[in-house]
N, CA, C and O atoms as a GROMACS GRO file, in nm:
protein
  420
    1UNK      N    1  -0.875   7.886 -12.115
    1UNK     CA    2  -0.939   7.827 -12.230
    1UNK      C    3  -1.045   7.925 -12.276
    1UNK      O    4  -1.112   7.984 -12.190
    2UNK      N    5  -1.064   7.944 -12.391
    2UNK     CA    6  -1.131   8.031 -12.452
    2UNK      C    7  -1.311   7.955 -12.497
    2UNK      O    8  -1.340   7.847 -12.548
    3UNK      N    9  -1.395   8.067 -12.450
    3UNK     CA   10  -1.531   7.979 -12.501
    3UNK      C   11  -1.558   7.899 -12.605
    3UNK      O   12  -1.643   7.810 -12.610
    4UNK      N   13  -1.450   7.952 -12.726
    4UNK     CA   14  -1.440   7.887 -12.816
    4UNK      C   15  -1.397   7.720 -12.852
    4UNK      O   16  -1.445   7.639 -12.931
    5UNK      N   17  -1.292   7.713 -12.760
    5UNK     CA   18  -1.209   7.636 -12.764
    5UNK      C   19  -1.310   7.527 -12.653
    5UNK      O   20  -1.331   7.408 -12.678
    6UNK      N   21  -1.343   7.572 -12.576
    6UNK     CA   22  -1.442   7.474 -12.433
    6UNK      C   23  -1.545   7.431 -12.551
    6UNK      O   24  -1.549   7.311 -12.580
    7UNK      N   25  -1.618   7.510 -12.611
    7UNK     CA   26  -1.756   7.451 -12.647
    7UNK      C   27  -1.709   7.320 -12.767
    7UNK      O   28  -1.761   7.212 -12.793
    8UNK      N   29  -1.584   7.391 -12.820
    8UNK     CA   30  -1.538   7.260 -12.948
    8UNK      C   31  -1.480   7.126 -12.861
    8UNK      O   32  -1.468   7.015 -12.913
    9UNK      N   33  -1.452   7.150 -12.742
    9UNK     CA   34  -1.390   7.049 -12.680
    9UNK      C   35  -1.241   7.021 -12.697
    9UNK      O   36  -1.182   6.914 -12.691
   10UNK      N   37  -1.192   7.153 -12.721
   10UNK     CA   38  -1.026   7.161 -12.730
   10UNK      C   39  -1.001   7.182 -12.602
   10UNK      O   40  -1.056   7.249 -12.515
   11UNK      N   41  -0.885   7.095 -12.606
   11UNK     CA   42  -0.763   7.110 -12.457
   11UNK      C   43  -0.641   7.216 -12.498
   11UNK      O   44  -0.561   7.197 -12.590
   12UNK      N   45  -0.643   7.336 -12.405
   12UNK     CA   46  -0.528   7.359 -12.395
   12UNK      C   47  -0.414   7.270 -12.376
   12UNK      O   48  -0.412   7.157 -12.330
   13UNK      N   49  -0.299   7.358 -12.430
   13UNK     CA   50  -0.185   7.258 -12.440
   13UNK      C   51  -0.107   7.276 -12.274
   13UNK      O   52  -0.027   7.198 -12.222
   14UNK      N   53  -0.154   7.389 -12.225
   14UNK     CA   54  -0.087   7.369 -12.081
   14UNK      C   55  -0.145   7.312 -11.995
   14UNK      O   56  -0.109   7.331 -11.878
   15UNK      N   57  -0.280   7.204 -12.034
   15UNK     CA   58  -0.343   7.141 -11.912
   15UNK      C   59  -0.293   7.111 -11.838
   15UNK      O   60  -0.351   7.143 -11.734
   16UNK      N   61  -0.158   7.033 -11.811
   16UNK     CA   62  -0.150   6.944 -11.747
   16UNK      C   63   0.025   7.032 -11.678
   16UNK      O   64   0.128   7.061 -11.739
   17UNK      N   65  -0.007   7.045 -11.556
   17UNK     CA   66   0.124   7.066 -11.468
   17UNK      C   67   0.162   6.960 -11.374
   17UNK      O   68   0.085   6.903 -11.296
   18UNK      N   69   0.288   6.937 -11.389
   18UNK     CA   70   0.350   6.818 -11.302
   18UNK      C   71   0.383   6.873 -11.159
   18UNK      O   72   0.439   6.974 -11.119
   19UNK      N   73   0.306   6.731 -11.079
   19UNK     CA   74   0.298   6.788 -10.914
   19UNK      C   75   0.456   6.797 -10.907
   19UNK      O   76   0.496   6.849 -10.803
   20UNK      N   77   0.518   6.772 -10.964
   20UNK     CA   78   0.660   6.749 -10.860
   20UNK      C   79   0.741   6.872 -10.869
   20UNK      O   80   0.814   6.908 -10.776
   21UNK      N   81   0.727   6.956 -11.012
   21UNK     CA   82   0.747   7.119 -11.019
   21UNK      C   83   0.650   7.179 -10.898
   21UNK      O   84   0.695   7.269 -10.827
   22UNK      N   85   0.518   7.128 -10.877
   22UNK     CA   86   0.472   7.265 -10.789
   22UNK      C   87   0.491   7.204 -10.621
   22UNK      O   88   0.427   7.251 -10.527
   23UNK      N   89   0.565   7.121 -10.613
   23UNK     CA   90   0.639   7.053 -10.491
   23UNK      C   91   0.507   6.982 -10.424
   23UNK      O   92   0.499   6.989 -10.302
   24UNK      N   93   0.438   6.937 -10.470
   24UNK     CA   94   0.322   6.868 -10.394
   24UNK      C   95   0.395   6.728 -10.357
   24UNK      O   96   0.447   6.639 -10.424
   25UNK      N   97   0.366   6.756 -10.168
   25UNK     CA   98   0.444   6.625 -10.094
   25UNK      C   99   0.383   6.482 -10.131
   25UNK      O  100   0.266   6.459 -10.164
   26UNK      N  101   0.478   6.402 -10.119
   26UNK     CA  102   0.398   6.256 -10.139
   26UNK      C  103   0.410   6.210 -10.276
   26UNK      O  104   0.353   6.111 -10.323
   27UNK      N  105   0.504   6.306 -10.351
   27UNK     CA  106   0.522   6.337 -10.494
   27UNK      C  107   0.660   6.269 -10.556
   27UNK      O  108   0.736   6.354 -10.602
   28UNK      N  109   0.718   6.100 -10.567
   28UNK     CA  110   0.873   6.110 -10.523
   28UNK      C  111   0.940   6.182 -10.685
   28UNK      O  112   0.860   6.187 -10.778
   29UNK      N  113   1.027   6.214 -10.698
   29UNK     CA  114   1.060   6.291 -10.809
   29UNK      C  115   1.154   6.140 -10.860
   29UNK      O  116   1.175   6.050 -10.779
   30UNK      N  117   1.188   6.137 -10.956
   30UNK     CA  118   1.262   6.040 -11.056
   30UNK      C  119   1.417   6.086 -11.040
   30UNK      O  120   1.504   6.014 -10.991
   31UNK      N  121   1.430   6.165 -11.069
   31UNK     CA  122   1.566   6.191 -11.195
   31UNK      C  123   1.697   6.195 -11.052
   31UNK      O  124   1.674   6.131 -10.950
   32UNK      N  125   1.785   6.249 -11.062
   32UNK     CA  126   1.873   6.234 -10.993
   32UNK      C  127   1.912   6.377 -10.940
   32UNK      O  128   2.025   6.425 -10.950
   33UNK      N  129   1.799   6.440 -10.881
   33UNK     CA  130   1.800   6.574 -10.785
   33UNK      C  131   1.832   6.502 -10.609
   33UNK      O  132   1.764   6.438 -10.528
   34UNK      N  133   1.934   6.542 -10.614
   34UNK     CA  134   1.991   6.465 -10.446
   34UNK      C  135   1.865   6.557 -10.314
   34UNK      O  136   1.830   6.536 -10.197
   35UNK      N  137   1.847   6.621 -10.380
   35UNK     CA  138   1.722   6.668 -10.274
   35UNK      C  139   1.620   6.644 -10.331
   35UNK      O  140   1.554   6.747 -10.313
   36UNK      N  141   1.545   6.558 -10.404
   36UNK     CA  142   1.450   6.484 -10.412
   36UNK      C  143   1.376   6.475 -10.310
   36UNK      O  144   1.268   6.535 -10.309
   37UNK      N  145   1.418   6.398 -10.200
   37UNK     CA  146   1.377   6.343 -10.075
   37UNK      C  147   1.321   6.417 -10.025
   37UNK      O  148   1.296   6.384  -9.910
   38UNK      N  149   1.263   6.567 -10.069
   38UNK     CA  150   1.226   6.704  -9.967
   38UNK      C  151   1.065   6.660 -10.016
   38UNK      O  152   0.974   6.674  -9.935
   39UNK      N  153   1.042   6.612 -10.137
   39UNK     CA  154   0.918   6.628 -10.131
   39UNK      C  155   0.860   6.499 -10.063
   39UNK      O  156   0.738   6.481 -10.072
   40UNK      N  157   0.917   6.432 -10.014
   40UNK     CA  158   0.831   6.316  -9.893
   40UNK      C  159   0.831   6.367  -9.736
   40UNK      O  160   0.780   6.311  -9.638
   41UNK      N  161   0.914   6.507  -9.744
   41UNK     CA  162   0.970   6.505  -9.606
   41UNK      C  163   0.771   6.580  -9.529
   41UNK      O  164   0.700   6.651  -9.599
   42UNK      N  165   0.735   6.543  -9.405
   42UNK     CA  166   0.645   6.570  -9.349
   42UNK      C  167   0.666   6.717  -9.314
   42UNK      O  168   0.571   6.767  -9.255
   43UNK      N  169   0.766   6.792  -9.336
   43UNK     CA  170   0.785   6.943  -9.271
   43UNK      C  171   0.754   7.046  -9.397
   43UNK      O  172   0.718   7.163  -9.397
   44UNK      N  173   0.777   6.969  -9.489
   44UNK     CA  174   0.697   7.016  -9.623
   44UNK      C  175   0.531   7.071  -9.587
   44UNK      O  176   0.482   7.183  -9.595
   45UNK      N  177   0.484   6.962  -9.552
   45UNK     CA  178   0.292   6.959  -9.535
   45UNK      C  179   0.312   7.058  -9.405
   45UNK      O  180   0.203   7.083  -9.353
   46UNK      N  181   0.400   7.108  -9.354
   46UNK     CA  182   0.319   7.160  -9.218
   46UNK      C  183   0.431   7.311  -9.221
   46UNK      O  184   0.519   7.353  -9.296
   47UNK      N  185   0.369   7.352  -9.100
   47UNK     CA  186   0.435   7.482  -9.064
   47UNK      C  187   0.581   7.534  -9.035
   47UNK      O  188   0.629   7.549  -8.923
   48UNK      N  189   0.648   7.560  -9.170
   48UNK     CA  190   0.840   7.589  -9.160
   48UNK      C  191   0.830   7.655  -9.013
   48UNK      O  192   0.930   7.623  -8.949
   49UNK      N  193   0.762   7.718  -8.955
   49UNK     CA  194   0.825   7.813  -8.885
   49UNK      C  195   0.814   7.719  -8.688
   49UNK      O  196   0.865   7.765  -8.586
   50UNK      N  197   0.771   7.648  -8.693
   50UNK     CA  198   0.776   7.500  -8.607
   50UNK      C  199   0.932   7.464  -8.616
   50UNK      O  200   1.000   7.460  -8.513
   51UNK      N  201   0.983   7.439  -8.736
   51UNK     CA  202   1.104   7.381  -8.745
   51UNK      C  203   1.232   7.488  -8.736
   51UNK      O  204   1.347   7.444  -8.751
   52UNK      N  205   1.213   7.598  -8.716
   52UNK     CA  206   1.323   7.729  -8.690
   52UNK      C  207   1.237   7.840  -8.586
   52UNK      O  208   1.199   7.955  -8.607
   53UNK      N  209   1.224   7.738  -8.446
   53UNK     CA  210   1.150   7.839  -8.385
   53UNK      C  211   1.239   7.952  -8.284
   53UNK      O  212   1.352   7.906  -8.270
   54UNK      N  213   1.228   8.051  -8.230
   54UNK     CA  214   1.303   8.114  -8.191
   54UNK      C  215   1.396   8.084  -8.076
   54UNK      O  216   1.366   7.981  -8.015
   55UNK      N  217   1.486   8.139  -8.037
   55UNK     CA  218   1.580   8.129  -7.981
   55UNK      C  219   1.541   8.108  -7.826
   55UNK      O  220   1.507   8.209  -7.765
   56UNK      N  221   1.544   7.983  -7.758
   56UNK     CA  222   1.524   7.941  -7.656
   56UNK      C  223   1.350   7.860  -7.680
   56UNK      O  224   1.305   7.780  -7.598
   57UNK      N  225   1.269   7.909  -7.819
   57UNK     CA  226   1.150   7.824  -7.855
   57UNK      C  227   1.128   7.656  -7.784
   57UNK      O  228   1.199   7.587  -7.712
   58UNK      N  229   1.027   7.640  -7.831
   58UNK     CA  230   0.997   7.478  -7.753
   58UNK      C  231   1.030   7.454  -7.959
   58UNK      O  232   0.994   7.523  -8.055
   59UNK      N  233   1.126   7.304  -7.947
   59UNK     CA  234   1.164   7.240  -7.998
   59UNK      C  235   1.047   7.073  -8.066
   59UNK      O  236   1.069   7.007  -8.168
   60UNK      N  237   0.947   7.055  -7.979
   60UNK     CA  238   0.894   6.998  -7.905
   60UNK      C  239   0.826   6.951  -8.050
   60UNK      O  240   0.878   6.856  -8.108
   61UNK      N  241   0.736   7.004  -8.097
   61UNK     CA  242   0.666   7.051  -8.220
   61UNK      C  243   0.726   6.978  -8.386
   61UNK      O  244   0.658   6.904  -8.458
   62UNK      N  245   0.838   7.015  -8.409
   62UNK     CA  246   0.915   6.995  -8.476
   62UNK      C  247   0.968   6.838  -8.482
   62UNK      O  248   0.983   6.771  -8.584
   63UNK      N  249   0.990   6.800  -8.351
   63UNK     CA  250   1.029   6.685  -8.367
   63UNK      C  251   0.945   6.543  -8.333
   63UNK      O  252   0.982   6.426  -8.325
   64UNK      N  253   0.812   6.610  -8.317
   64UNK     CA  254   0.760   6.510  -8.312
   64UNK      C  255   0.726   6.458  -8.441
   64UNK      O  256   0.712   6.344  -8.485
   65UNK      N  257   0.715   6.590  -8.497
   65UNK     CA  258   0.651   6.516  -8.666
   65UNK      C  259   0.785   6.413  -8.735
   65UNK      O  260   0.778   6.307  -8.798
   66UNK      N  261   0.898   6.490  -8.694
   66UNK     CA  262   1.019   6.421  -8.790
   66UNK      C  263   1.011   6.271  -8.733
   66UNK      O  264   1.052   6.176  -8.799
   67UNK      N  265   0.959   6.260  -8.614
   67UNK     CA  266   0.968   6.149  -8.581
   67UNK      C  267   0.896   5.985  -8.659
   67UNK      O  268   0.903   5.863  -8.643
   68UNK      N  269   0.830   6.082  -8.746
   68UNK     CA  270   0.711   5.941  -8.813
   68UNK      C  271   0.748   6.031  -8.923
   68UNK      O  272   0.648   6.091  -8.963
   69UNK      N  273   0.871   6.068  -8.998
   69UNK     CA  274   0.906   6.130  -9.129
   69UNK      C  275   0.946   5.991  -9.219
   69UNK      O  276   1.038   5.926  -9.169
   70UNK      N  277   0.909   5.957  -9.300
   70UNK     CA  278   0.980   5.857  -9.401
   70UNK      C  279   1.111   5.908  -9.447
   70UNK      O  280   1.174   5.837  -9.525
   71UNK      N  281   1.161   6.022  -9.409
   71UNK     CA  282   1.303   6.096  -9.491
   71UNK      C  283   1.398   6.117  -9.407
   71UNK      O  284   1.506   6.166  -9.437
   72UNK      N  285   1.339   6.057  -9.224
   72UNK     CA  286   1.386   6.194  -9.150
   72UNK      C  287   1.572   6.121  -9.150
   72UNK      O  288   1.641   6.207  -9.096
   73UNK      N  289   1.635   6.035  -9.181
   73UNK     CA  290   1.761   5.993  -9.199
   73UNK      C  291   1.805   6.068  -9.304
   73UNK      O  292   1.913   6.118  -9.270
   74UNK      N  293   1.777   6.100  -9.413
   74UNK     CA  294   1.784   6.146  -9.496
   74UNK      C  295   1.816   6.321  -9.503
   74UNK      O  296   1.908   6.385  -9.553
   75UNK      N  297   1.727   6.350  -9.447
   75UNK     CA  298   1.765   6.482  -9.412
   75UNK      C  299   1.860   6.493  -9.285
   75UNK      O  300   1.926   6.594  -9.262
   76UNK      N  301   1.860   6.409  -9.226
   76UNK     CA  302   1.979   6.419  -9.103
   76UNK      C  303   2.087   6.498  -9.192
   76UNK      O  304   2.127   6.615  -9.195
   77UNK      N  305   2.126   6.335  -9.290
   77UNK     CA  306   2.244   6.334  -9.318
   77UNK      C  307   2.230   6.445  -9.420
   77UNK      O  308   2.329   6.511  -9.391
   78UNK      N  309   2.176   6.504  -9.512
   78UNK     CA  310   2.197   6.644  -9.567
   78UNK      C  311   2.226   6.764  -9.472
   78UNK      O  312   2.294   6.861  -9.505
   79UNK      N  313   2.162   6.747  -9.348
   79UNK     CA  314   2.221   6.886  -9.265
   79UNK      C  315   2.339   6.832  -9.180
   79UNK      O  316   2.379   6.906  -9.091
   80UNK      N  317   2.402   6.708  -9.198
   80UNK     CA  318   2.526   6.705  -9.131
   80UNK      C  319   2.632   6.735  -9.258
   80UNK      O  320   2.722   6.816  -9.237
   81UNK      N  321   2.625   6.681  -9.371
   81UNK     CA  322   2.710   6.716  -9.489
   81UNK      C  323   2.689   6.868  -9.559
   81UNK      O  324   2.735   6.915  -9.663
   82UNK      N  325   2.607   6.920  -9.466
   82UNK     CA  326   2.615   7.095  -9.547
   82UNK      C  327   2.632   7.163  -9.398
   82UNK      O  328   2.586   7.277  -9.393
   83UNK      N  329   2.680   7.123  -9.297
   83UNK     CA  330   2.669   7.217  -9.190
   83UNK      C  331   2.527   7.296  -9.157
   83UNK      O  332   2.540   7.401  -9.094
   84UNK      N  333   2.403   7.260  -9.189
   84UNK     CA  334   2.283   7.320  -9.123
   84UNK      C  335   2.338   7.395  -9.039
   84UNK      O  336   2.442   7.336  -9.007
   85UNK      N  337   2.326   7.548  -8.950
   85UNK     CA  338   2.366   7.562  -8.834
   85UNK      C  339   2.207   7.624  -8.786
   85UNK      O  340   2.220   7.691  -8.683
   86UNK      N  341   2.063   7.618  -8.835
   86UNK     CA  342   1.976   7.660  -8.775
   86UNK      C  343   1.852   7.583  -8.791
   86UNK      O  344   1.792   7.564  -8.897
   87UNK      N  345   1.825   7.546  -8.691
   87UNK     CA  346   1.661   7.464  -8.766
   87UNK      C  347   1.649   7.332  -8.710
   87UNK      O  348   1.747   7.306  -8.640
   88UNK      N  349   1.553   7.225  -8.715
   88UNK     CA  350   1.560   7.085  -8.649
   88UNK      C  351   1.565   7.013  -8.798
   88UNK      O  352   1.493   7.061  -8.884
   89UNK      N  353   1.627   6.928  -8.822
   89UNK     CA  354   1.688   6.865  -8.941
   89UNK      C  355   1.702   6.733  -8.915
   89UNK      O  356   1.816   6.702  -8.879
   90UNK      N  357   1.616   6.636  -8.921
   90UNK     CA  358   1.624   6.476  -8.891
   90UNK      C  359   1.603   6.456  -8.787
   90UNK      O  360   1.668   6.369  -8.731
   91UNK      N  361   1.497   6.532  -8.709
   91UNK     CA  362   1.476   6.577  -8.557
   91UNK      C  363   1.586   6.594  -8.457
   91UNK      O  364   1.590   6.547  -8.344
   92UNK      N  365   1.648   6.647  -8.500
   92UNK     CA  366   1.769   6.683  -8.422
   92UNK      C  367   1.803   6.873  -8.444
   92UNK      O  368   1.809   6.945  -8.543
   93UNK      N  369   1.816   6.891  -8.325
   93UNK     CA  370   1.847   7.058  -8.328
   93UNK      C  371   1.948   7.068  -8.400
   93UNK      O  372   1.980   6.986  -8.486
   94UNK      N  373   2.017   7.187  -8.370
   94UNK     CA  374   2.174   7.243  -8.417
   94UNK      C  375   2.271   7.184  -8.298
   94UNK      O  376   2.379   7.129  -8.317
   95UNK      N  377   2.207   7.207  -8.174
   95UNK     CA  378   2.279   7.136  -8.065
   95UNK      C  379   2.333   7.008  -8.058
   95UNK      O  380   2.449   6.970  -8.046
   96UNK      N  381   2.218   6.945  -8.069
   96UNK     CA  382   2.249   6.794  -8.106
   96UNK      C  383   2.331   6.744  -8.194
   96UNK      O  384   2.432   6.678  -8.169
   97UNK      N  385   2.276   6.785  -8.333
   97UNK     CA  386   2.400   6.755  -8.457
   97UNK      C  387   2.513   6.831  -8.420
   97UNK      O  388   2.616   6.764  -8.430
   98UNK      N  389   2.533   6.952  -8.379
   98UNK     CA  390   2.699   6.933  -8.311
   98UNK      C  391   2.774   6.851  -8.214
   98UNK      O  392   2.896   6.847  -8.225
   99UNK      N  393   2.717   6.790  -8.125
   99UNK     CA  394   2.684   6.682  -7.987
   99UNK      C  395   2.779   6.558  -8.111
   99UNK      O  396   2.889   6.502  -8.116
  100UNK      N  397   2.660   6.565  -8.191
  100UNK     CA  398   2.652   6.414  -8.294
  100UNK      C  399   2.783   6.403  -8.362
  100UNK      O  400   2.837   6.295  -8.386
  101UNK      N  401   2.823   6.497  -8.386
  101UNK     CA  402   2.957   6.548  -8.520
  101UNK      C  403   3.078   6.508  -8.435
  101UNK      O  404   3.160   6.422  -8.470
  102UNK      N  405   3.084   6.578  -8.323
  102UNK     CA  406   3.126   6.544  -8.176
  102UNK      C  407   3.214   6.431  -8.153
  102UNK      O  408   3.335   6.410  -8.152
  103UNK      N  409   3.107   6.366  -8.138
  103UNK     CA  410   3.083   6.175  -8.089
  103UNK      C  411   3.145   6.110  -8.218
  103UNK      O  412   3.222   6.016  -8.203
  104UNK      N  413   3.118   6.154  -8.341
  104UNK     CA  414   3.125   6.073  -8.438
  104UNK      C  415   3.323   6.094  -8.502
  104UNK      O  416   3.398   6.006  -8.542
  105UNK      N  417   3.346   6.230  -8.488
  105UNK     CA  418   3.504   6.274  -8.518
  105UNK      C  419   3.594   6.270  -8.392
  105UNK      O  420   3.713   6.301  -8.400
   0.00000   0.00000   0.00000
């Protein structure tokens, strides 16, 4: 905004940005984006690298949060219908959801 424009009491026309473009969690989106559900997910607010930790990593971390996730069904079932093969996804490893796929076919 230009001094000009502040002292007259003009609003820019780009005041206003919508949280749900800049992914702010807690944000539910409307329209019919099937991954919507990412911006409630609790792994959003915290540290990606918890949820793809290295190879033999503690798991531990990751799933405790999914555990009090409002989405965490939700994202299950997106990393069982896209094959996830890395990461904890509805608090469940890669191990598990193959275990799960398993049991279920």
């Amino acid at each position: 905004m230009s001094p000009a424009e502040f002292r007259s009491g003009g609003v820019p026309d780009n005041w206003f940005v919508d949280p749900v473009e800049l992914g702010v969690p807690g944000v539910r989106q409307t329209d019919d984006n099937p991954l919507a559900w990412q911006t409630d997910s609790l792994c959003a607010q915290t540290d990606p690298e918890a949820f793809f930790p290295e190879k033999g990593g503690s798991t531990r971390d990751a799933k405790r949060i999914c555990q009090t996730c409002e989405v965490k069904s939700k994202c299950l079932e997106y990393a069982l219908s896209n094959d996830e093969r890395f990461g904890i996804w509805g608090g469940l490893s890669e191990r598990e959801r193959r275990k799960l796929r398993k049991q279920a076919g």
